[in-house]
N, C-alpha and C positions, 0 to 999 in steps of 0.2 A: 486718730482713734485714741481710746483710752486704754492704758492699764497699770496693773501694780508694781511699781517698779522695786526689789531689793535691792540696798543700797551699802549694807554691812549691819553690823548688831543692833535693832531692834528700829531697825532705817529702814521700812516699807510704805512708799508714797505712791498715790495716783496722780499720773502722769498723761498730759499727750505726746502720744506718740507716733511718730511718722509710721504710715502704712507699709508691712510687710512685705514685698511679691515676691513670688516662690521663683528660685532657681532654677535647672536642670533636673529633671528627676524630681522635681517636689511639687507640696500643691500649698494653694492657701487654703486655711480653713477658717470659716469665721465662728466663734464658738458659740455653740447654746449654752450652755452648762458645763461650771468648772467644781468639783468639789472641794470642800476646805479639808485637810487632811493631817491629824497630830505632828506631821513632817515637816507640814511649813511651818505648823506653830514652832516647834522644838529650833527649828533653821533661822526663824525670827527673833526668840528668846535666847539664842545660845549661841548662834551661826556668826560667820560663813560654817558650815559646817560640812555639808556637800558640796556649795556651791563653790566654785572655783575662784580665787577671790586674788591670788598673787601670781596666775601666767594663765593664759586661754586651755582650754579642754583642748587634748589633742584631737580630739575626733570632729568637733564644732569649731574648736578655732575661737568659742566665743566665753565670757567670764565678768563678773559681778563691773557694773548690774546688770541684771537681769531680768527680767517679768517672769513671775513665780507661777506656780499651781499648775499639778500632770496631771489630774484626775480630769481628761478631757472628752467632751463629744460634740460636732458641731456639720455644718454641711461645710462640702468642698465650694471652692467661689472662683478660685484661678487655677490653671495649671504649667509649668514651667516646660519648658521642651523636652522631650521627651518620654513626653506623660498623654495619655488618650487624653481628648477633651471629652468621653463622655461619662468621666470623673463628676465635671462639674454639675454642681446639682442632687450631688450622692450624697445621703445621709454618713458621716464615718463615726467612729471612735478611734482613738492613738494605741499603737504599742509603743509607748513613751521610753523604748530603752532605744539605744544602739549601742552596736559593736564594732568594732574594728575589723572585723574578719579576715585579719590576719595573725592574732597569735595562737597557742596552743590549744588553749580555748575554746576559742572557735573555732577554729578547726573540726574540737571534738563534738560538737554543734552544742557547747555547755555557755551560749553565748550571754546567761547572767553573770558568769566568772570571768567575762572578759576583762584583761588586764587593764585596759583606759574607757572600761561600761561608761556611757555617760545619760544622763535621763532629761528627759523634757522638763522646763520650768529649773533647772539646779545645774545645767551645761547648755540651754540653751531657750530663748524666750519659753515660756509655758505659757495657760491656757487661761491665766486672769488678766485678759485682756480681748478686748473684740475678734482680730484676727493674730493669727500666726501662721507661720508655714514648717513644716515637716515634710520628709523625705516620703514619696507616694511607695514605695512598698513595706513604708511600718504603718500603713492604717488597716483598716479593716470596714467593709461596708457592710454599714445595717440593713435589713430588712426590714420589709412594712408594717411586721408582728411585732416590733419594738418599737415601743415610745421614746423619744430622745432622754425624756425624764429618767427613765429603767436606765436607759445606755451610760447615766451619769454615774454610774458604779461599777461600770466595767473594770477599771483597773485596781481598785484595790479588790475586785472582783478574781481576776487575774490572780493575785497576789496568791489568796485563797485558791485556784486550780491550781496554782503551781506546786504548791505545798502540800494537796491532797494528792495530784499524779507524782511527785516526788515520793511520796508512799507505796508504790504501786498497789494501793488497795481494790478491790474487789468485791466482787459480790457475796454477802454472806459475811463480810470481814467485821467487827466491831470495834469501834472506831468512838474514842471520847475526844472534846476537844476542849480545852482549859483556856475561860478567856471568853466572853460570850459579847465581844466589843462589836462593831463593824465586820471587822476579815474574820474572827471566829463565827458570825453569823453565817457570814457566807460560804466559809468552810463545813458548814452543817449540812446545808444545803445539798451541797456538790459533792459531798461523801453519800449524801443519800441519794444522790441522782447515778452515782457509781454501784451502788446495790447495798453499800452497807447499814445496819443497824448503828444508828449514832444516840449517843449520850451527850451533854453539853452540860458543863461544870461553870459556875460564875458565883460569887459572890451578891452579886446584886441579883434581886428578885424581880424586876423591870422588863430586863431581855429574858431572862427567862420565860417570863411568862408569856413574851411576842415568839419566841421559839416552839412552849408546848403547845401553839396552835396549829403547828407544822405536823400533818400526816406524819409519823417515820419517825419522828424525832422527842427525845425526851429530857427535858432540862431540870437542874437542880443546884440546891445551894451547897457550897463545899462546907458547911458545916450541918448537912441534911445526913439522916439514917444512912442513908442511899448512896450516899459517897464512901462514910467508913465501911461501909460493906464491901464498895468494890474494891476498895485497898486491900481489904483482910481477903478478897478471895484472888486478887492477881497473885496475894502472897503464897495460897496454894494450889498454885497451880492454873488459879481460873485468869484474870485481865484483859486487858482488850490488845488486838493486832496491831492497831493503829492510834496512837495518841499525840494529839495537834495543837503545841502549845502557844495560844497565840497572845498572850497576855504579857509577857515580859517581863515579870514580877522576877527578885533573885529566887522565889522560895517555887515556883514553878514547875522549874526543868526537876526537881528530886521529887516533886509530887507526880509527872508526868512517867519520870524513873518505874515509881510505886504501882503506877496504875496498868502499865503494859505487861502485856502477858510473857512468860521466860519465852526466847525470841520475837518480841515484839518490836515496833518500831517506834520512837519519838522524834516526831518534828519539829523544829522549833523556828517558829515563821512571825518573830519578834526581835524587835531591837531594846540589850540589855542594859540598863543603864547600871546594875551594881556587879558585883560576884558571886557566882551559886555554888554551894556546896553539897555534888554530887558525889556519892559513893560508888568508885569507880567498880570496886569490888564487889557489889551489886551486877553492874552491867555485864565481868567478866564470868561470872559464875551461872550468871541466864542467860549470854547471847544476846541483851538487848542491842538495841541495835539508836545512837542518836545522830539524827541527820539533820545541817542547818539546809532555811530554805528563802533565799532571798529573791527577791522581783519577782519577774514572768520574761516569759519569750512569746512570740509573734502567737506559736502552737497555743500557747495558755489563755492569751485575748479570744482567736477563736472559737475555742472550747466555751468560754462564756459567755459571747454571740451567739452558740448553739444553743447552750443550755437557758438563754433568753427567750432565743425565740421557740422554744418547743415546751414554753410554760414551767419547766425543771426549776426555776429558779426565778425567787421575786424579792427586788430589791428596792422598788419603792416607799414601802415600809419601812426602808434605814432613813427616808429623807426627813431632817425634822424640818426644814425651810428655805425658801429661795429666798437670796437677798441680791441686789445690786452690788459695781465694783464701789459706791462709796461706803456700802457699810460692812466693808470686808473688816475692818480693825474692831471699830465701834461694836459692833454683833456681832459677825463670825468668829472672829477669833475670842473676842471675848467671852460668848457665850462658849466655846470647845476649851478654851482656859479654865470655864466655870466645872469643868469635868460635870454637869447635870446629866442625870441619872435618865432624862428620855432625849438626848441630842446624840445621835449616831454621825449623819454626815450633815453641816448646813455647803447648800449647793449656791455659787454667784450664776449672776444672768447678766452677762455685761454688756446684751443688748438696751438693760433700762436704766 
């Protein structure tokens, strides 16, 4: 079989590769669709970064190289002992984390804060590649109301349930989300599929404008009326419950500050590359409340198999193109390099 092998800084080659079979307790999965995700770019341009690169991952055992890409969905094909065979032939998608389930952590069933977390495609083969195998109780099976296509955004899908139930928002709640990329799209979503009235802040006019199509949801440019409004009214008194910063900008989190109502909540479900300057004495004098929100757990993948298949959410409208593993460099990443203004996710097929 084929896949993308990392190999250290800016050393990602297509490879044959001898065939996976699953373990004990695991299955194979042969992949339909992998997504390209800013994570592998940032790992390929800057990395080893997650990926384990000077002793094997405690929990896999396994360490660069690697075959990259977690954004996975594929049918099940083998399954290892242990495992029902009537697995095979099940459409799945990955919870691409694991945990150790044994430190404190886990324990507290807070198993993205596991001390040795380690993720699919960064601790151990991922999903740009034909097959791979995973442990049979971090998948999850689809239903027949979802296309494999929709299922190829399950996790960074994920990513977004995690950070809106981390909220614990509700119905009625009002809920901005700063950041209108891929996961703030989908956090739009899945706050209004929770009951709340959502707002959606961006810069660019593009996704906006694929968001005001959305029943519930109202989108707008951070230098629109409509934004300095809502700052000057969080300021008296008015803001929103819940605000979802998913953009990573340093200037962000004090604009997310701004916009929550006094005891309000900010989540921030972004990786920051500078330093932000919040006024803490802001937050102590309202009660705001700022909470980080990294990955998902098994509960968060299902939640967005749910909300797939009972129509609450649509995400094949993030896909801007399917390409093969050889134009993973050439196009995918080049074009998600190009930051273009209508490329959300490009998805490989490495069956062609």
């Amino acid at each position: 079989m084929r896949g993308m092998v990392y190999r250290g800084n800016k050393k990602l080659y297509l490879e044959e590769l001898p065939e996976p079979f699953p373990k004990a307790l695991e299955v194979q999965v042969q992949v339909h669709y992998c997504g390209i995700c800013a994570t592998d770019i940032e790992e390929y341009m800057y990395g080893p970064v997650f990926i384990d690169s000077d002793k094997p991952n405690r929990i896999t055992g396994e360490m660069m190289p690697l075959v990259t890409g977690h954004e996975i969905t594929g049918i099940v094909t083998r399954v290892g002992e242990k495992v029902e065979p009537d697995l095979i032939g099940k459409r799945v998608v990955l919870n691409g984390m694991l945990s150790c389930d044994s430190c404190d952590r886990c324990y507290e069933g807070r198993t993205t804060q596991c001390l040795g977390a380690a993720a699919v495609g960064f601790a151990r083969n991922g999903g740009l590649a034909e097959l791979l195998t995973w442990p049979a109780d971090h998948i999850v099976e689809l239903p027949d109301s979802i296309s494999s296509l929709s299922s190829a955004l399950v996790e960074p899908a994920s990513v977004a349930a995690h950070a809106v139930t981390s909220s614990a928002v509700k119905k009625g709640d009002r809920v901005a989300v700063i950041g209108a990329g891929t996961v703030g799209i989908l956090a739009c979503q899945i706050s209004l599929a929770m009951g709340a009235v959502v707002d959606a802040f961006d810069i660019r006019q593009e996704p906006l404008d694929l968001l005001n199509k959305i029943d519930g949801i109202s989108a707008y440019r951070v230098d629109s009326p409509h934004y300095a409004s809502a700052v000057e009214g969080a300021s008296v008194g008015g803001g929103y419950d819940v605000v979802l910063d998913t953009a990573g900008h340093s200037s962000t989190p004090v604009e997310s500050v701004k916009l929550a109502r006094h005891g309000g909540k900010i989540i921030l479900v972004a990786i920051y590359t500078e330093l932000t300057n919040i006024d803490f004495n802001a937050l102590v004098s309202t009660e705001k409340q700022i909470i980080g929100s990294l990955a998902y757990e098994q509960k968060d993948v299902e939640l967005v198999v749910e909300l797939l298949s009972t129509g609450q959410l649509e995400t094949e409208m993030l896909i801007s193109e399917v390409i093969s593993l050889d134009d993973v460099l050439s196009v995918g990443f080049a074009k998600m390099m190009a930051e273009s203004k209508d490329v959300y996710r490009i998805l490989v097929n490495p069956r062609v």
